[in-house]
C-alpha positions in Angstrom: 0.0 0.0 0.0 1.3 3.5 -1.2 -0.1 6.6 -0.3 0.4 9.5 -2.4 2.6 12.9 -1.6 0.6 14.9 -4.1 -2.4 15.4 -6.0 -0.3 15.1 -8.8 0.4 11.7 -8.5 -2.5 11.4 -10.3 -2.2 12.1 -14.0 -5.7 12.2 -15.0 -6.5 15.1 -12.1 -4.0 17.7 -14.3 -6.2 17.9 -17.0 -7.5 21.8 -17.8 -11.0 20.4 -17.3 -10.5 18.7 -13.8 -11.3 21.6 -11.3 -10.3 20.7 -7.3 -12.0 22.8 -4.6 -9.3 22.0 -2.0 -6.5 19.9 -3.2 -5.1 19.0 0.9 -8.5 18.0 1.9 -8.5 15.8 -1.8 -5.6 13.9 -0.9 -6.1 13.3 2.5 -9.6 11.5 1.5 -8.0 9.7 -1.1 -5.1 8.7 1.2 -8.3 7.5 3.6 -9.7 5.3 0.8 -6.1 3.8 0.2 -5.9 2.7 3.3 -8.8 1.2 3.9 -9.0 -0.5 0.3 -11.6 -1.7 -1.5 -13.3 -4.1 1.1 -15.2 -0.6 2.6 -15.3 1.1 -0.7 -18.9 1.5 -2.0 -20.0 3.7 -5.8 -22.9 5.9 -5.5 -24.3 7.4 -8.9 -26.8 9.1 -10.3 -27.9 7.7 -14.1 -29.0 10.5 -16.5 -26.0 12.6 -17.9 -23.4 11.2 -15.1 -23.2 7.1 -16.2 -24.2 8.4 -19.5 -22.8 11.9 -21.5 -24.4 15.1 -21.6 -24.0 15.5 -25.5 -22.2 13.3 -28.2 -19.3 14.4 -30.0 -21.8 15.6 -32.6 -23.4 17.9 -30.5 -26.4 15.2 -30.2 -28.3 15.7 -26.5 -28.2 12.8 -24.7 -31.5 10.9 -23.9 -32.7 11.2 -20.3 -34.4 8.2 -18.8 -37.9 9.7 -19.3 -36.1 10.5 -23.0 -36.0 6.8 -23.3 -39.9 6.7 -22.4 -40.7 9.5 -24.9 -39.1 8.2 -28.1 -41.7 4.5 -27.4 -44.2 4.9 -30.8 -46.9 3.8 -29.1 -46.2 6.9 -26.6 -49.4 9.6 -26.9 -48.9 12.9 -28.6 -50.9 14.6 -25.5 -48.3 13.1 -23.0 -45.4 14.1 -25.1 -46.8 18.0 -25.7 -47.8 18.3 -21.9 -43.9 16.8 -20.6 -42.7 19.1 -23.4 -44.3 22.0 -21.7 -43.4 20.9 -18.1 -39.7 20.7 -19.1 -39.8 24.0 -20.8 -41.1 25.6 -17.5 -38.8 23.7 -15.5 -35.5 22.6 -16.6 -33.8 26.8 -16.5 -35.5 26.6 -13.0 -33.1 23.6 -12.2 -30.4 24.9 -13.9 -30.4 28.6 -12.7 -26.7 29.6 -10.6 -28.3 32.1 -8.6 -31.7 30.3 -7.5 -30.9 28.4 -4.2 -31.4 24.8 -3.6 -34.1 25.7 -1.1 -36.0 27.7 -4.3 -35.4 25.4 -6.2 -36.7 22.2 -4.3 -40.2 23.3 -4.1 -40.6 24.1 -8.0 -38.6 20.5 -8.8 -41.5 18.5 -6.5 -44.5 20.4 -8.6 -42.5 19.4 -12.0 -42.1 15.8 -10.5 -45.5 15.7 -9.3 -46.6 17.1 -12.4 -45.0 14.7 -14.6 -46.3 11.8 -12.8 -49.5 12.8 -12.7 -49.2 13.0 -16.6 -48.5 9.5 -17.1 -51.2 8.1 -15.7 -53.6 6.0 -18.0 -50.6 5.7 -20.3 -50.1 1.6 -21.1 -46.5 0.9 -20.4 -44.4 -0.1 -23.9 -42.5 -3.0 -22.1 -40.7 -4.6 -25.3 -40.8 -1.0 -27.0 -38.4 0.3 -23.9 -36.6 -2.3 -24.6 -35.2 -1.3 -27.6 -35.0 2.6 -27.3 -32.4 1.2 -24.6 -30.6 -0.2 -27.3 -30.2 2.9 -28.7 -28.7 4.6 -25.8 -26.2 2.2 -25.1 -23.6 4.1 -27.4 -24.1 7.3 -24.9 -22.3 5.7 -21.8 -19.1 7.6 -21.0 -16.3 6.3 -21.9 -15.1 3.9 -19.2 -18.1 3.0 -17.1 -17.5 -0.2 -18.6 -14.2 -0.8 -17.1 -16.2 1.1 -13.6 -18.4 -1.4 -14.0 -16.2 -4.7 -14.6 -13.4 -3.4 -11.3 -16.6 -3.5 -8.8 -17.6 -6.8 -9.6 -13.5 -7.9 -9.5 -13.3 -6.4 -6.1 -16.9 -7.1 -5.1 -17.6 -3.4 -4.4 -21.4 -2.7 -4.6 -23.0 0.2 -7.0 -25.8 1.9 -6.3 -27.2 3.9 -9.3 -29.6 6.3 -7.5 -31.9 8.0 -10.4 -34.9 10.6 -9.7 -35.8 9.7 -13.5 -37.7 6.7 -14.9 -36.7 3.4 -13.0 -37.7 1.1 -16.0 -35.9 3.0 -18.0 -32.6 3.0 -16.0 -33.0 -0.8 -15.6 -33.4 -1.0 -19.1 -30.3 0.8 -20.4 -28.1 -0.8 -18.2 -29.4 -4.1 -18.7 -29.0 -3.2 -22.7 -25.3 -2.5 -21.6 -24.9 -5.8 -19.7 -24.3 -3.2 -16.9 -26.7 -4.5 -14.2 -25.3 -7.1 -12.6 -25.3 -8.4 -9.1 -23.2 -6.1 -7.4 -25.5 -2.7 -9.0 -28.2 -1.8 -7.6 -30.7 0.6 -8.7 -32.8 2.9 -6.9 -35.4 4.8 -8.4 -38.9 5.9 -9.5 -40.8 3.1 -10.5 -44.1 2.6 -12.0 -47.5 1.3 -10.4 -49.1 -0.3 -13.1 -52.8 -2.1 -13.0 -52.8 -6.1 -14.7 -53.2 -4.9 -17.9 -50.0 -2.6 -17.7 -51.4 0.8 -17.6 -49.7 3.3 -15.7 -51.3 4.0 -12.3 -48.6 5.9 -10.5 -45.4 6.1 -9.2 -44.3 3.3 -6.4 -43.6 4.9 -3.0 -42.2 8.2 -2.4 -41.7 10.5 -5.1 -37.7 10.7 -5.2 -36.8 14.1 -7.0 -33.4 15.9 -8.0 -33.2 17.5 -4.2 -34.2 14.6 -1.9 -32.0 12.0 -2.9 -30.4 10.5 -0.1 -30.0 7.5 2.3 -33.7 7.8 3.5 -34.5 6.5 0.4 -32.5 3.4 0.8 -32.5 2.3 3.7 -35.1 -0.6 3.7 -33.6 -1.6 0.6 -31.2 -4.7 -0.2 -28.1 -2.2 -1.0 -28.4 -0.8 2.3 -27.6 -4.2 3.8 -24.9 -4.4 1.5 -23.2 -1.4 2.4 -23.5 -1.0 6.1 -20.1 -2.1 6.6 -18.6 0.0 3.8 -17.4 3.8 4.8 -16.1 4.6 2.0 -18.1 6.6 -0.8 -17.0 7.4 -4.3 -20.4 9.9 -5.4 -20.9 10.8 -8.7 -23.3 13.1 -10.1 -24.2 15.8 -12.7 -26.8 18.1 -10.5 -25.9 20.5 -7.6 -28.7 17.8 -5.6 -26.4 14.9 -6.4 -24.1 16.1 -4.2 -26.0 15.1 -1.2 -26.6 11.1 -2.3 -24.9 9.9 0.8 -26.2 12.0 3.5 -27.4 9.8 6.3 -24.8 7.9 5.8 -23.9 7.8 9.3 -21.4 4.8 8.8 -19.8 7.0 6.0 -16.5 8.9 7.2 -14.9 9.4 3.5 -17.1 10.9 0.7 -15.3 11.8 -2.5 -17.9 13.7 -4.6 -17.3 14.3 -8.3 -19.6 16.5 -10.3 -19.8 16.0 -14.2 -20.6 19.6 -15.8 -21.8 19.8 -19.1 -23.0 23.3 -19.7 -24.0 26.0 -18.3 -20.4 27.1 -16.8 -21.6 29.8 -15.1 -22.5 27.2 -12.2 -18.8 25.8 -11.9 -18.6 27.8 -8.4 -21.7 26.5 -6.8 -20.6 22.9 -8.2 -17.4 23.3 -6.7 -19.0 24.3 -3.1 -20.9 21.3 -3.1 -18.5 18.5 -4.9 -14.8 17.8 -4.5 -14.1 17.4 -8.2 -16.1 18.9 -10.7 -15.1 18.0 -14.7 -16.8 20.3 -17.3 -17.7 18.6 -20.2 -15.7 15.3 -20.4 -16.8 12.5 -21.9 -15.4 9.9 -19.6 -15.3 8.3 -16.2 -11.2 8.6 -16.3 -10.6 10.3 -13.1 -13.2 7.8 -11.1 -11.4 4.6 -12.8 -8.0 6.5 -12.1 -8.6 6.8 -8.5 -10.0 2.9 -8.5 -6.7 2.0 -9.4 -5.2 2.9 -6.3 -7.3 1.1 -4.0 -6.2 -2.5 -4.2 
């Protein structure tokens, strides 16, 4: 076991697009994680523009996991006009820099609410799902394959923790041959009657701002992760940040932001994450740091 003298031990941190809020506090986490290894190492993520890219290199917008619902044929016009609408209002609301999170929370539970509310009566497109998923399979950042294959090497668990479309997160990673038994998701998913129309959402509503371990904690990753105190967090919302908070067994929390636009917000992303990377492609840094905990 080698600790590291320096930040720049790590290659992959130098890069113009890797921005550290405090490089001391940095190291000593990562020297923390070393230490420990990967036996009390667990991966928090969130799905949407984190495991997968903001944009492709042609400028393409990457499907969200309701995206994936949308683009089903069978999908109604009037559900597609009305979440068109809802996101139009919404979205600059989530991605203002000078609205607080505590503005922002209440407007993100009316466009949650609002979009759940939408889908009822809709029949669910199980097999047409299915293969939008396929489609999205190509929009993984680069390396979440090799993220993927170290965990289950070193048994560390994953929990993908999505406020987006559960079925739809399931479905791309299982597209991927990404969900296996060590990855767990956690999500919204549907209530659906016998003849698989949409009723509702299952349990609580999780949105962008209450995602945290109250959400898992009568869950099967819980169990799996009680004895693990080490987090690696990734996430590309300012509400990402606070995935693991709960965690009372938790004492290292390394929490990397992606950034894909709107650099205006790289300050407030850097008060809330350790790392923040503005518009990379790839999970480099998170496999880099991987590397070191043997």
């Amino acid at each position: 076991m080698k600790l590291l003298s320096s930040i720049k031990d790590i290659p992959d941190l130098q890069r113009d697009n890797v921005h550290i809020r405090d490089e001391e506090e940095l190291l000593e986490k990562i020297n923390k994680m070393i230490e420990d290894g990967h036996s009390k190492l667990q991966i928090v993520t969130d799905f949407d523009h984190t495991l997968t890219r903001h944009k492709m290199d042609n400028g393409k917008i990457v499907l969200t996991s309701f995206g994936l619902f949308r683009e089903c044929p069978s999908i109604p016009q009037y559900y597609k006009d009305e979440d068109n609408r809802l996101a139009s209002k919404y979205k600059p609301i989530e991605a203002d820099p000078k609205m607080s999170v505590e503005e922002k929370t209440q407007h993100m539970i009316d466009w949650y609410t609002a979009a759940h509310a939408i889908l009822k009566g809709v029949k669910f497109p199980r097999h047409e799902l299915m293969d939008s998923a396929k489609k999205i399979v190509e929009c993984f950042r680069e390396g979440v394959a090799d993220m993927i294959k170290w965990c289950e090497v070193q048994q560390v668990p994953v929990l993908v923790f999505s406020a987006g479309l559960g079925e739809s997160v399931v479905a791309a990673l299982t597209a991927a041959n990404f969900l296996l038994p060590h990855v767990k998701v956690v999500s919204n998913f549907l209530a659906m009657d016998e003849d698989d129309y949409i009723v509702g959402i299952k349990g609580e509503v999780i949105h962008t701002y209450n995602k945290n371990e109250t959400a898992i904690k009568n869950t099967e990753y819980y169990g799996m992760v009680e004895q693990r105190c080490n987090v690696i967090l990734m996430g590309d919302n300012i509400g990402d940040a606070g995935m693991a908070e709960g965690m009372e067994h938790c004492s290292v929390i390394i929490k990397i932001g992606f950034l894909g636009h709107h650099e205006s917000n790289l300050n407030n992303y850097l008060n809330k994450f350790d790392i923040v990377l503005v518009n990379e492609p790839s999970v480099d840094v998170v496999n880099a740091l991987l590397k070191f905990l043997l």
